[in-house]
N, CA, C and O atoms as a Maestro MAE file, in Angstrom:
{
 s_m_m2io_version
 :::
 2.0.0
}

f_m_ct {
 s_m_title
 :::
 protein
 m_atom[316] {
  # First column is atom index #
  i_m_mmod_type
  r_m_x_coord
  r_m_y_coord
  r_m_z_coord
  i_m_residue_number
  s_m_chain_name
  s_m_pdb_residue_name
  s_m_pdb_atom_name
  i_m_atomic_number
  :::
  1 25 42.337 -17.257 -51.090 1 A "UNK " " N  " 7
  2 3 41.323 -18.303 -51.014 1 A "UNK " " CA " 6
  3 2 40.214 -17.979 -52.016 1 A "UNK " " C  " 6
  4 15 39.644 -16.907 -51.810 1 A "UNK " " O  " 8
  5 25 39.863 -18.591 -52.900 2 A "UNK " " N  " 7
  6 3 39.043 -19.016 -54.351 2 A "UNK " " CA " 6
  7 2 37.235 -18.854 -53.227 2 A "UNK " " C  " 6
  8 15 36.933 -19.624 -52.315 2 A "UNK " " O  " 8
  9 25 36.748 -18.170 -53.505 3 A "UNK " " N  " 7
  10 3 35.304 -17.791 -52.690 3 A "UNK " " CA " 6
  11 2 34.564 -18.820 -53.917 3 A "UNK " " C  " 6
  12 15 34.779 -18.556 -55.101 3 A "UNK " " O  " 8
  13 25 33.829 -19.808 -53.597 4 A "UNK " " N  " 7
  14 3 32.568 -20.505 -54.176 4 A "UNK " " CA " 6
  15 2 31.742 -19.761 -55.299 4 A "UNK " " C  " 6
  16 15 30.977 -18.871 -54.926 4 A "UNK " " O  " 8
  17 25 31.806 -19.964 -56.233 5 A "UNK " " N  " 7
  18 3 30.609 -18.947 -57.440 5 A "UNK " " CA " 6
  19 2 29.361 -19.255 -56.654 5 A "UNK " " C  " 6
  20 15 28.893 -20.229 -56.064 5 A "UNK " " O  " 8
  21 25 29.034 -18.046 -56.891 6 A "UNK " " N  " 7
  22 3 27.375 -17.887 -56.328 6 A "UNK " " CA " 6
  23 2 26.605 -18.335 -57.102 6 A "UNK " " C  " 6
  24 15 27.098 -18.751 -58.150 6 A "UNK " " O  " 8
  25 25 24.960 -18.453 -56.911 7 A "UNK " " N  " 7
  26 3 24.125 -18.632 -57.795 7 A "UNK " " CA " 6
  27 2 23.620 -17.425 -59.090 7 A "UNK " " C  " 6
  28 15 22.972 -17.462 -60.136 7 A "UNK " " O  " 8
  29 25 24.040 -16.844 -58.627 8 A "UNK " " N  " 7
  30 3 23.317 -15.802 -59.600 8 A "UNK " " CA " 6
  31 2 24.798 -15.403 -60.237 8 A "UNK " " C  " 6
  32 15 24.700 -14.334 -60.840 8 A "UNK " " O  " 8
  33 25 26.024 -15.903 -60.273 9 A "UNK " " N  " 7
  34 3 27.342 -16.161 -61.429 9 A "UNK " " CA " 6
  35 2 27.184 -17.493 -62.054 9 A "UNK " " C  " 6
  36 15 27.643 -17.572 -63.193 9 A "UNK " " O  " 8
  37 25 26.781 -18.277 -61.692 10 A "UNK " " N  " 7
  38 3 26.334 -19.743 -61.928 10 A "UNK " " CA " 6
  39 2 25.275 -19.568 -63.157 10 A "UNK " " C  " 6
  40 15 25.347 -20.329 -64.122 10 A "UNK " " O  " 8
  41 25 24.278 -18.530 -63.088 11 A "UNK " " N  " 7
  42 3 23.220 -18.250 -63.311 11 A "UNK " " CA " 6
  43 2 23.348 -17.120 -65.443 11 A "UNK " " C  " 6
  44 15 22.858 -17.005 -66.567 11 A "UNK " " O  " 8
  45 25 24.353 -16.688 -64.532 12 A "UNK " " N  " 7
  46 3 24.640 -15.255 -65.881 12 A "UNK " " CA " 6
  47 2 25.984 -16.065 -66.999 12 A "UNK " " C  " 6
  48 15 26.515 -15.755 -68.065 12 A "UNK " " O  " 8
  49 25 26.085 -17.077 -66.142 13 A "UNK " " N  " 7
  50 3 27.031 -18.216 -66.759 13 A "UNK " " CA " 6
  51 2 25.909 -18.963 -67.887 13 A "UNK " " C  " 6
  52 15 26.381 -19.791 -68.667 13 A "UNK " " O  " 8
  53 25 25.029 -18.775 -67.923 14 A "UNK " " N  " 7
  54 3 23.948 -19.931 -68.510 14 A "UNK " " CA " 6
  55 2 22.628 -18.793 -68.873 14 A "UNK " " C  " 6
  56 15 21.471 -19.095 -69.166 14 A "UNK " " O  " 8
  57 25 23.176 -17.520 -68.757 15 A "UNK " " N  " 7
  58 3 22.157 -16.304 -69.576 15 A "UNK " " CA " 6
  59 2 21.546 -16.721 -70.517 15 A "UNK " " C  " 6
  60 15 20.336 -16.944 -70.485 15 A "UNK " " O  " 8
  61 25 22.379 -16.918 -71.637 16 A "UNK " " N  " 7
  62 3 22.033 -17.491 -73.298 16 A "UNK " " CA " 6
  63 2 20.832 -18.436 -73.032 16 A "UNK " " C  " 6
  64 15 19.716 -18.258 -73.519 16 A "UNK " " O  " 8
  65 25 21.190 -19.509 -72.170 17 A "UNK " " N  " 7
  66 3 20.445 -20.785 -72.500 17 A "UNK " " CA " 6
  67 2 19.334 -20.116 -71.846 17 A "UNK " " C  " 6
  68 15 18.240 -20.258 -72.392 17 A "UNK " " O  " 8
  69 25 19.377 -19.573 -71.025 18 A "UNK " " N  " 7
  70 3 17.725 -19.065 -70.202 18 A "UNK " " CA " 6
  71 2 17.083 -18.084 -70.701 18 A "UNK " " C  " 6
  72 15 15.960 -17.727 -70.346 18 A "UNK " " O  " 8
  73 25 17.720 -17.612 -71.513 19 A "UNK " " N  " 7
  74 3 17.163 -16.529 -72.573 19 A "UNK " " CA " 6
  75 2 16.388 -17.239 -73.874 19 A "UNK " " C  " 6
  76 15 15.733 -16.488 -74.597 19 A "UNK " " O  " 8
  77 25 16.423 -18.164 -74.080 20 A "UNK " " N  " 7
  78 3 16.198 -18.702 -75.547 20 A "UNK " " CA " 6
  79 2 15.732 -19.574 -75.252 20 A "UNK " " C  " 6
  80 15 15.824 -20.415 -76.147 20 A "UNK " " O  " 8
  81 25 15.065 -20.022 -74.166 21 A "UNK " " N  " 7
  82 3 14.517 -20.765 -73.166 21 A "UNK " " CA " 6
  83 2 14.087 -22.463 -73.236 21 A "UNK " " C  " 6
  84 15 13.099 -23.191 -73.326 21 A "UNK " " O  " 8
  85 25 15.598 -22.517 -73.124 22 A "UNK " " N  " 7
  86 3 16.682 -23.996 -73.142 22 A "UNK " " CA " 6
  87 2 16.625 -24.191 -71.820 22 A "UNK " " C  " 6
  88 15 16.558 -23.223 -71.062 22 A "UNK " " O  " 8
  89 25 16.647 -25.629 -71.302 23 A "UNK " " N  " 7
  90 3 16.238 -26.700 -70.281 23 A "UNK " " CA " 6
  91 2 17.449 -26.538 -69.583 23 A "UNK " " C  " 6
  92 15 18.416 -27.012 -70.178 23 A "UNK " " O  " 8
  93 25 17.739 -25.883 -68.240 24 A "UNK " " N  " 7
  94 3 18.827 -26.062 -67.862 24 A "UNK " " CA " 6
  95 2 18.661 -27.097 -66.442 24 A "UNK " " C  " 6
  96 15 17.845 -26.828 -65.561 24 A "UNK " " O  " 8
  97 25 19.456 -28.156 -66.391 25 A "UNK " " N  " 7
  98 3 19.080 -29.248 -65.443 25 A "UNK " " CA " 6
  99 2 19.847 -28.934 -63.939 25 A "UNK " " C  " 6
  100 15 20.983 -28.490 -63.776 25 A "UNK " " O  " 8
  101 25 19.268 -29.153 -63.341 26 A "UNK " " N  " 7
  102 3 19.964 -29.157 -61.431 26 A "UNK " " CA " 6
  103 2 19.574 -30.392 -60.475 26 A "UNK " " C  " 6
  104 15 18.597 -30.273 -59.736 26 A "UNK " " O  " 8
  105 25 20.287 -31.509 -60.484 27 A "UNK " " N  " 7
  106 3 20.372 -32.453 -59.740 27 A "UNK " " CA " 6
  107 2 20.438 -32.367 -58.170 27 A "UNK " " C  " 6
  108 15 21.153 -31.486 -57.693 27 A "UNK " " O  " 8
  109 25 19.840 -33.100 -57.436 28 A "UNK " " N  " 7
  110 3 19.595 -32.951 -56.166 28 A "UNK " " CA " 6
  111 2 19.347 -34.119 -55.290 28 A "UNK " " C  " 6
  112 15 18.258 -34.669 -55.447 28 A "UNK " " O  " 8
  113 25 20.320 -34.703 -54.210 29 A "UNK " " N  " 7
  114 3 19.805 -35.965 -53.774 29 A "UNK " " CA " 6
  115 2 18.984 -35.845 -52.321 29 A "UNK " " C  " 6
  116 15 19.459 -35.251 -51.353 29 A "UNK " " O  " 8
  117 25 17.802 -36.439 -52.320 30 A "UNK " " N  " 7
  118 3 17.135 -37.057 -50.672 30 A "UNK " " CA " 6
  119 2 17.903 -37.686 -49.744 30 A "UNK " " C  " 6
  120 15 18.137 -38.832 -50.127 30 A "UNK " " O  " 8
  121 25 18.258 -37.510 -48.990 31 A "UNK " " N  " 7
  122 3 19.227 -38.306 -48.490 31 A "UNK " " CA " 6
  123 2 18.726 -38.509 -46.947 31 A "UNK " " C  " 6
  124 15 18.762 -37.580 -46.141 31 A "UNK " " O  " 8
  125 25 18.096 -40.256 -46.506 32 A "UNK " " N  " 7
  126 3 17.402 -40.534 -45.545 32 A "UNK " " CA " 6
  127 2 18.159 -41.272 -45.107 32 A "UNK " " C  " 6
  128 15 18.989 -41.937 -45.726 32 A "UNK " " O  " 8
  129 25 17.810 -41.214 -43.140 33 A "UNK " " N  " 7
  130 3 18.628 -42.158 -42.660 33 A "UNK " " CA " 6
  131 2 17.262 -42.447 -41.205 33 A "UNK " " C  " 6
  132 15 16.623 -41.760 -40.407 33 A "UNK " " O  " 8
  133 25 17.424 -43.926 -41.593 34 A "UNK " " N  " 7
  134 3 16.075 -44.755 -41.050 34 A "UNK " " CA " 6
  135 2 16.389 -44.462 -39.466 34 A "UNK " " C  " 6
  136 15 17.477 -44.091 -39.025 34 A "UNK " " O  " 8
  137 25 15.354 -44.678 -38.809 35 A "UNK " " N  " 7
  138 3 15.912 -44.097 -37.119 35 A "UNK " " CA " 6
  139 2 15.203 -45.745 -36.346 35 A "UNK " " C  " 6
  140 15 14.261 -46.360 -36.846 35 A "UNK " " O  " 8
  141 25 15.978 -46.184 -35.016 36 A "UNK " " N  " 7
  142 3 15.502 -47.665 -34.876 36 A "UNK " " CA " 6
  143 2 14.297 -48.113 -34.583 36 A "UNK " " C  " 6
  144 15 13.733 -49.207 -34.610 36 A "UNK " " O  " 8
  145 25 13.932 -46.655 -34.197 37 A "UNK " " N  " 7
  146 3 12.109 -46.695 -33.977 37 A "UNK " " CA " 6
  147 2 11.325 -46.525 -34.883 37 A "UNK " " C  " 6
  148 15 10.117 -46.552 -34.644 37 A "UNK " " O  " 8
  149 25 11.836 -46.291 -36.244 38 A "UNK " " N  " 7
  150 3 10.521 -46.660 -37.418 38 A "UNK " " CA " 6
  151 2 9.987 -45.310 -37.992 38 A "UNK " " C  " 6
  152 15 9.028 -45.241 -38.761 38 A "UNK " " O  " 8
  153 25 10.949 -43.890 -37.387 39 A "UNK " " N  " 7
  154 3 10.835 -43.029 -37.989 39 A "UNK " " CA " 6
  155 2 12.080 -42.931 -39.397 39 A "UNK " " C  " 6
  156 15 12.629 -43.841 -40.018 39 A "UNK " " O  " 8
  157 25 12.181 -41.618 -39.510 40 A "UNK " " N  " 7
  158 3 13.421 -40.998 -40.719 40 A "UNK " " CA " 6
  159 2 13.788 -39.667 -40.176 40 A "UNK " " C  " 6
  160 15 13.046 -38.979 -39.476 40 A "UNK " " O  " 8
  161 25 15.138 -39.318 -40.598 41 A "UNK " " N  " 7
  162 3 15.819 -38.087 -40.840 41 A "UNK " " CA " 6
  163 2 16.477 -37.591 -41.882 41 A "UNK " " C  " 6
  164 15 17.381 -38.314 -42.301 41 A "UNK " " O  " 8
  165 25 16.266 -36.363 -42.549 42 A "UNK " " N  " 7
  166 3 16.350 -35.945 -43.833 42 A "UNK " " CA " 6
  167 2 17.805 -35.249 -43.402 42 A "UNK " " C  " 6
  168 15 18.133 -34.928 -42.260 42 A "UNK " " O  " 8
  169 25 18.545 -35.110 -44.558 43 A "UNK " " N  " 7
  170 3 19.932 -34.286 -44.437 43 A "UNK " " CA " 6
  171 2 19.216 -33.071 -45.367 43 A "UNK " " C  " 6
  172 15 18.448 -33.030 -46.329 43 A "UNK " " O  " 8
  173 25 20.159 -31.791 -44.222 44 A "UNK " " N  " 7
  174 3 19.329 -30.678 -44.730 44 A "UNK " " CA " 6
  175 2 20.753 -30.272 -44.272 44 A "UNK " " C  " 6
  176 15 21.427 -30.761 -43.366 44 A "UNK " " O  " 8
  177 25 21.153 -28.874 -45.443 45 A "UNK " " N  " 7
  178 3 21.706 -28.590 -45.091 45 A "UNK " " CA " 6
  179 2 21.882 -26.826 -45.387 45 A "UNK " " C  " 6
  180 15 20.998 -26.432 -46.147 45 A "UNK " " O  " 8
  181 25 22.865 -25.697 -44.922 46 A "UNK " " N  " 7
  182 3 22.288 -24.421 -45.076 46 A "UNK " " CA " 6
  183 2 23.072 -23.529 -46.250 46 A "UNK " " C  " 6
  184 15 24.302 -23.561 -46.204 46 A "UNK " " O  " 8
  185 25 22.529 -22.848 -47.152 47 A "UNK " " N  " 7
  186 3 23.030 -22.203 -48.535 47 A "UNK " " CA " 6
  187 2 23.931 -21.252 -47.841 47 A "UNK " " C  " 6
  188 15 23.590 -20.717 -46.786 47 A "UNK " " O  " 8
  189 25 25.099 -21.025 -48.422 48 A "UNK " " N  " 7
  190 3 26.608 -20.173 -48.068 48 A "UNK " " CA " 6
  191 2 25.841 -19.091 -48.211 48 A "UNK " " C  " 6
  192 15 26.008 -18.286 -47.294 48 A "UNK " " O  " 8
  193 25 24.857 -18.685 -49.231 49 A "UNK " " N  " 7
  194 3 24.999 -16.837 -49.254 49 A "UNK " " CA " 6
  195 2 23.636 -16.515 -47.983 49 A "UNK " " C  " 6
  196 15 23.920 -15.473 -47.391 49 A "UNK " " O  " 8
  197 25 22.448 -17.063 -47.513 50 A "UNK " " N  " 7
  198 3 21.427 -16.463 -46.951 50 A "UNK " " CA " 6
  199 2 21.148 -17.727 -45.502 50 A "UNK " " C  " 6
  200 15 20.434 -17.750 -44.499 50 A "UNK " " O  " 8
  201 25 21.879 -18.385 -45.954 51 A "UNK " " N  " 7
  202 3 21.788 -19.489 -44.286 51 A "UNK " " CA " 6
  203 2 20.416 -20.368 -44.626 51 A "UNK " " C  " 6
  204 15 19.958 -20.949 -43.642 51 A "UNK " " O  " 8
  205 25 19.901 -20.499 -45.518 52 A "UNK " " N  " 7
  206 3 17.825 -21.303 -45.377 52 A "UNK " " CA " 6
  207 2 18.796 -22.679 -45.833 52 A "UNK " " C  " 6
  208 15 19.754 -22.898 -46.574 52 A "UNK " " O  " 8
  209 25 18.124 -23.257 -45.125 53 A "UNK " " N  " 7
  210 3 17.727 -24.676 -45.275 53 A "UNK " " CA " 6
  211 2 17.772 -25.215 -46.470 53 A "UNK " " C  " 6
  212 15 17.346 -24.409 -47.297 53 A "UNK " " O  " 8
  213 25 18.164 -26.428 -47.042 54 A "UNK " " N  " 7
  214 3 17.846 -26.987 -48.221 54 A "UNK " " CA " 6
  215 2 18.586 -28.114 -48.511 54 A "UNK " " C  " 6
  216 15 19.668 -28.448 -48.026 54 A "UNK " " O  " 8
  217 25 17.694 -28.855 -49.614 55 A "UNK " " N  " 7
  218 3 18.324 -30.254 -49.734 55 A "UNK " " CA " 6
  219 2 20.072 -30.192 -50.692 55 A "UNK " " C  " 6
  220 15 20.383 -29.219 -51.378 55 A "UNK " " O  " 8
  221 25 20.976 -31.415 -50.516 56 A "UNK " " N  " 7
  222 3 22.194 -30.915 -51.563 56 A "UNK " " CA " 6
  223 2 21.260 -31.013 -53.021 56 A "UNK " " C  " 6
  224 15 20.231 -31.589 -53.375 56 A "UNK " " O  " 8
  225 25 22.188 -30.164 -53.582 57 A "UNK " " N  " 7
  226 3 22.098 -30.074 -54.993 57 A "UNK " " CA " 6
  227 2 23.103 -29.083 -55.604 57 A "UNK " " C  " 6
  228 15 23.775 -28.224 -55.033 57 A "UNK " " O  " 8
  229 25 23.033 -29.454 -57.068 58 A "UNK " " N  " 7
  230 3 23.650 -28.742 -58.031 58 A "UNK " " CA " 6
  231 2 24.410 -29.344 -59.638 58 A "UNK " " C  " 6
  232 15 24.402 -30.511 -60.032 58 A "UNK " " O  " 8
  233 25 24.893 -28.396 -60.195 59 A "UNK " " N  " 7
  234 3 24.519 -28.333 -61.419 59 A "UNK " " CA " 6
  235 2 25.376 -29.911 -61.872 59 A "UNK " " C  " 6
  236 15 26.316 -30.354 -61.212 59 A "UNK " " O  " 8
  237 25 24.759 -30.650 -63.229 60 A "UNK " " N  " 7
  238 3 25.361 -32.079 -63.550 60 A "UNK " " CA " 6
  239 2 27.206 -31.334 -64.177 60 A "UNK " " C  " 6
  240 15 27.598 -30.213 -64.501 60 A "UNK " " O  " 8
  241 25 27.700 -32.385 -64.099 61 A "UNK " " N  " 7
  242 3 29.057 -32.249 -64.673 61 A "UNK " " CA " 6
  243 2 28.954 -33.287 -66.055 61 A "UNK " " C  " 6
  244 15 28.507 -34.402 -66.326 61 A "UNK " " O  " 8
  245 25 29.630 -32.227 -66.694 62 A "UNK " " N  " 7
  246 3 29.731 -33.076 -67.981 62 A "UNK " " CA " 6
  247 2 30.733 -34.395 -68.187 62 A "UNK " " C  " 6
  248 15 31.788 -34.548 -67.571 62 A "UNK " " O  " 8
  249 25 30.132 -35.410 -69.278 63 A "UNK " " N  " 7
  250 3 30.655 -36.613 -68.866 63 A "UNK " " CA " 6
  251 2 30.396 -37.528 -68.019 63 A "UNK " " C  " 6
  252 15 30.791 -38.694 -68.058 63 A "UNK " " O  " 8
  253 25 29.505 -36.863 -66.973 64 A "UNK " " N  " 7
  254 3 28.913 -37.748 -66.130 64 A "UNK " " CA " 6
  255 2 27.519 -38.258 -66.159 64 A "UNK " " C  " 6
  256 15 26.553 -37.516 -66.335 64 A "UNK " " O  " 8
  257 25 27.436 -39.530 -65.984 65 A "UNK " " N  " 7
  258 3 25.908 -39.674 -66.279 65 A "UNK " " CA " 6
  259 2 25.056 -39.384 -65.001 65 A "UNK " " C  " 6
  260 15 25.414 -39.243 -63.832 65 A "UNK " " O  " 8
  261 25 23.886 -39.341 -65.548 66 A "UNK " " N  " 7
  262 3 22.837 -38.110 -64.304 66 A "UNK " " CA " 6
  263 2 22.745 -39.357 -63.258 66 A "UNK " " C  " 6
  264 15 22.687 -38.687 -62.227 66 A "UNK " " O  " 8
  265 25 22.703 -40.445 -62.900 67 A "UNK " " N  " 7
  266 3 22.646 -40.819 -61.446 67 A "UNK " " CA " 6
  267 2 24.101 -41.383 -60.852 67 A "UNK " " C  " 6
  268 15 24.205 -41.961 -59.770 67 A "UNK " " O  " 8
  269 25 25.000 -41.155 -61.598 68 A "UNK " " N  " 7
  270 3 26.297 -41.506 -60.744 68 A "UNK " " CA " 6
  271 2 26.540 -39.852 -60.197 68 A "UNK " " C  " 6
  272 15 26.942 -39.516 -59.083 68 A "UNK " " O  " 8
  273 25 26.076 -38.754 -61.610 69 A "UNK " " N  " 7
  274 3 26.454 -37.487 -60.516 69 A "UNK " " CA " 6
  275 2 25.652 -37.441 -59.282 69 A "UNK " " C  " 6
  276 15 26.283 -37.024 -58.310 69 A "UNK " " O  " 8
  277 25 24.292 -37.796 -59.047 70 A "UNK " " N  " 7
  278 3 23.764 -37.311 -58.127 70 A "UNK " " CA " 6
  279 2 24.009 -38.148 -56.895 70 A "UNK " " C  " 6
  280 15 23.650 -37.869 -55.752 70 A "UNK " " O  " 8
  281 25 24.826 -39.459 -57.386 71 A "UNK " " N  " 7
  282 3 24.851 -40.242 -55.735 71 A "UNK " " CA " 6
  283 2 26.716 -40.091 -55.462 71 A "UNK " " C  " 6
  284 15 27.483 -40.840 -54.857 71 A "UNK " " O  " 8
  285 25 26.909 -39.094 -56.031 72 A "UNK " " N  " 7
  286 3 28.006 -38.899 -55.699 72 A "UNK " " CA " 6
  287 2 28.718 -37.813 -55.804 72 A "UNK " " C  " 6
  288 15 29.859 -37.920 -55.354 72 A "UNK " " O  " 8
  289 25 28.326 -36.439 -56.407 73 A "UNK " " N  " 7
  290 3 29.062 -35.049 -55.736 73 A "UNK " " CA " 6
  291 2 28.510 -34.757 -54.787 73 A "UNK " " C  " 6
  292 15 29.314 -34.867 -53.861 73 A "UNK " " O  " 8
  293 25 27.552 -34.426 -54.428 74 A "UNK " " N  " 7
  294 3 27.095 -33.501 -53.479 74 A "UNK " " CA " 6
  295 2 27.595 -34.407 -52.442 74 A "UNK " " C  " 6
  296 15 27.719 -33.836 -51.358 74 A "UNK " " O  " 8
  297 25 27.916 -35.629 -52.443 75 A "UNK " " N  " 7
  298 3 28.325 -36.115 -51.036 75 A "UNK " " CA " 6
  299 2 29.493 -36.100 -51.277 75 A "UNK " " C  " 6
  300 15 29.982 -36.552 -50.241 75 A "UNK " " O  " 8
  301 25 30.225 -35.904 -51.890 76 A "UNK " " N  " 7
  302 3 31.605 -35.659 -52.107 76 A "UNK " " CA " 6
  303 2 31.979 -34.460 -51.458 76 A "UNK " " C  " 6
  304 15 32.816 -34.447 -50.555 76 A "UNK " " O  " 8
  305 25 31.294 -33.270 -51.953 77 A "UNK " " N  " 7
  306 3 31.663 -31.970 -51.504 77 A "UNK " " CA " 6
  307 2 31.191 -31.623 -49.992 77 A "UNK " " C  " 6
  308 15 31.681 -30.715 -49.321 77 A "UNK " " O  " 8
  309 25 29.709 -32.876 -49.382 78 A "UNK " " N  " 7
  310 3 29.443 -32.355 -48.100 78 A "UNK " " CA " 6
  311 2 30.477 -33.376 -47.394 78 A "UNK " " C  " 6
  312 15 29.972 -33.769 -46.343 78 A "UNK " " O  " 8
  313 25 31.476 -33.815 -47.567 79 A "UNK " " N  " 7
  314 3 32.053 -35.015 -46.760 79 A "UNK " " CA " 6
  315 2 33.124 -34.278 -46.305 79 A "UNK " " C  " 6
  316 15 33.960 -34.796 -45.565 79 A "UNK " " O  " 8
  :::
 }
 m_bond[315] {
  # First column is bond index #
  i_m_from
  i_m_to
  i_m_order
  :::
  1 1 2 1
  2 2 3 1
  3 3 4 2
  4 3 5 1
  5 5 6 1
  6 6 7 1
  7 7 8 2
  8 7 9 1
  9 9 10 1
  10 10 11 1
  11 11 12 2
  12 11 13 1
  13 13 14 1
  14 14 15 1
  15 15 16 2
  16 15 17 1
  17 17 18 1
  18 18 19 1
  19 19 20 2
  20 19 21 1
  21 21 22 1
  22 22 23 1
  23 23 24 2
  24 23 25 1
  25 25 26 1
  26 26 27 1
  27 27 28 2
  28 27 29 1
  29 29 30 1
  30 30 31 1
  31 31 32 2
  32 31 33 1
  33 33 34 1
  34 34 35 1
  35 35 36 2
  36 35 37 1
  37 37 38 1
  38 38 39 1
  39 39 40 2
  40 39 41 1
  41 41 42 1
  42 42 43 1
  43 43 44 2
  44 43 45 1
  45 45 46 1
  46 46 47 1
  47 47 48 2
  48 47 49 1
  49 49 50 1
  50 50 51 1
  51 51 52 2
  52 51 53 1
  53 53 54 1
  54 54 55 1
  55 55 56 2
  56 55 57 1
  57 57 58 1
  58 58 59 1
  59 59 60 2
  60 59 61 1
  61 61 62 1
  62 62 63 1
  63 63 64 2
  64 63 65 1
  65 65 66 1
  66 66 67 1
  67 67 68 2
  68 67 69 1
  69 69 70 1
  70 70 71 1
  71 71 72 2
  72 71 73 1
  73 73 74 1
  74 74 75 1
  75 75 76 2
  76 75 77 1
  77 77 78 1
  78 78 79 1
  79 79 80 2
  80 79 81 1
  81 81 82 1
  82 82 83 1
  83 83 84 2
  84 83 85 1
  85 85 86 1
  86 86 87 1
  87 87 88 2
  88 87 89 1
  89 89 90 1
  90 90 91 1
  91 91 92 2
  92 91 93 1
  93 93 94 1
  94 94 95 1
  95 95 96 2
  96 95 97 1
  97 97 98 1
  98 98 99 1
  99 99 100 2
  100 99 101 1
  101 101 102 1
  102 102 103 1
  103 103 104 2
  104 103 105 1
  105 105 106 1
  106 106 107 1
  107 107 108 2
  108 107 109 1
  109 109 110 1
  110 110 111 1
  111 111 112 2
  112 111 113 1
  113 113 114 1
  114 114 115 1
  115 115 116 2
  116 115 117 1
  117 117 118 1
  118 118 119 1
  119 119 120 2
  120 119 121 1
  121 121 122 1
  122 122 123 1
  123 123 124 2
  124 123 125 1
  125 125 126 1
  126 126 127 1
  127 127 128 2
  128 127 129 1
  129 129 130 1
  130 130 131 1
  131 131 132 2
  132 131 133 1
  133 133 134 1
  134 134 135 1
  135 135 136 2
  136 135 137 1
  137 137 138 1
  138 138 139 1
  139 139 140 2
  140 139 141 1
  141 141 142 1
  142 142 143 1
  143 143 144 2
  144 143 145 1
  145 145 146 1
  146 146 147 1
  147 147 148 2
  148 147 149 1
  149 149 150 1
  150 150 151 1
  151 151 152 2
  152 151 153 1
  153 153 154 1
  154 154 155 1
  155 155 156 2
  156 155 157 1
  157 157 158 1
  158 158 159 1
  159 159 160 2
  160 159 161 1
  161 161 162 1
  162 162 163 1
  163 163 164 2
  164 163 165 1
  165 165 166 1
  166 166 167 1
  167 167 168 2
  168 167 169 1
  169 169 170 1
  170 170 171 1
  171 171 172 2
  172 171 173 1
  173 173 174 1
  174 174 175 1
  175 175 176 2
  176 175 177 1
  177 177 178 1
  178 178 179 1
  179 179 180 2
  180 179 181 1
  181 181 182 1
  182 182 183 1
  183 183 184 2
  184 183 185 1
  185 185 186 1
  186 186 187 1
  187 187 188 2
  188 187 189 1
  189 189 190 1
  190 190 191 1
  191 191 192 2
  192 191 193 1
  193 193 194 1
  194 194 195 1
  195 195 196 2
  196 195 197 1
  197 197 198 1
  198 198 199 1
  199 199 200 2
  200 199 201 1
  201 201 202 1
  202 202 203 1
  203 203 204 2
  204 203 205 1
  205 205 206 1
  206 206 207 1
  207 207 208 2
  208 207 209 1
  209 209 210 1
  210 210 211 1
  211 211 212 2
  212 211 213 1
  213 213 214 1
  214 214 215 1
  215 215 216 2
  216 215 217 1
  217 217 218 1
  218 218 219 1
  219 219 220 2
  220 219 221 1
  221 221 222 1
  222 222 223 1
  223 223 224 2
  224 223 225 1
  225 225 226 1
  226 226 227 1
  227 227 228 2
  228 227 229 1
  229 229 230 1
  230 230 231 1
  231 231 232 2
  232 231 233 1
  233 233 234 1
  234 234 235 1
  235 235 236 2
  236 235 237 1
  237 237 238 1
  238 238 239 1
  239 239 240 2
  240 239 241 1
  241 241 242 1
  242 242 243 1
  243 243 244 2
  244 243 245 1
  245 245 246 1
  246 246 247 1
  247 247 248 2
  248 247 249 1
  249 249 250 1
  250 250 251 1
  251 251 252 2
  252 251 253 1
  253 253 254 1
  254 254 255 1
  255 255 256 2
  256 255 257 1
  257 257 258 1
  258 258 259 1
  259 259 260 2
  260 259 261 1
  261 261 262 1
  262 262 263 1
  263 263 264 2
  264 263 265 1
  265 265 266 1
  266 266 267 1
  267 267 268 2
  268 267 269 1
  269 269 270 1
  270 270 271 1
  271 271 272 2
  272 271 273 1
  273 273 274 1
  274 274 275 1
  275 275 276 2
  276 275 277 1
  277 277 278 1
  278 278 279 1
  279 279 280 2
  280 279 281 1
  281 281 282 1
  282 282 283 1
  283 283 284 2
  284 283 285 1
  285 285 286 1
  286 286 287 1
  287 287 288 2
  288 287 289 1
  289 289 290 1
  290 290 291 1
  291 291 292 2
  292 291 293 1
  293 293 294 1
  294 294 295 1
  295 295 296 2
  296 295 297 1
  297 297 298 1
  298 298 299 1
  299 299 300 2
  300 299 301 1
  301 301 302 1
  302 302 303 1
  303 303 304 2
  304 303 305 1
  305 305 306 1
  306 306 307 1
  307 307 308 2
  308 307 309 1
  309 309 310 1
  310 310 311 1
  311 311 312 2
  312 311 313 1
  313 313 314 1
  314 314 315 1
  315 315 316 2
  :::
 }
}
C-alpha cells in the first residue's frame, strides 16, 4: 500500500523554487453548508501526519485551471 507523500516530501519536491524564492501556489476550498435556522457549518477536516484540524487543500494540478481545481479535487479525494 503506496503511503500519501507528506508535506515536507511535497515540500523538498519544490526546494529549488523556495530557494530562489519563486511563488509556489496551494489551493484550498471553504466549504459551507447553510443550517435551517440561519446559522452555517464549515467542513473541517484532520491532517494524516499530526490529527489538527484544517480546511481541504492542496497543491494545483497542471493543466487545470485554478477554479475547476479547487471545486473539484479536494472533494474528489474527500468523497
Amino acid at each position: 500500500m503506496n503511503k500519501a507523500p507528506t508535506l515536507l516530501s511535497e515540500l523538498a519536491d519544490n526546494a529549488e523554487t523556495i530557494l530562489l524564492g519563486k511563488v509556489l501556489e496551494q489551493f484550498g476550498a471553504l466549504c459551507l453548508r447553510e443550517e435551517p435556522g440561519g446559522g452555517s457549518e464549515v467542513l473541517l477536516i484532520t491532517t494524516r501526519e499530526t490529527g489538527r484540524w484544517t480546511i481541504p487543500k492542496g497543491w494545483p494540478m497542471k493543466g487545470l485551471a485554478r477554479m475547476r481545481w479547487s471545486s473539484v479535487k479536494p472533494g474528489k479525494r474527500l468523497a
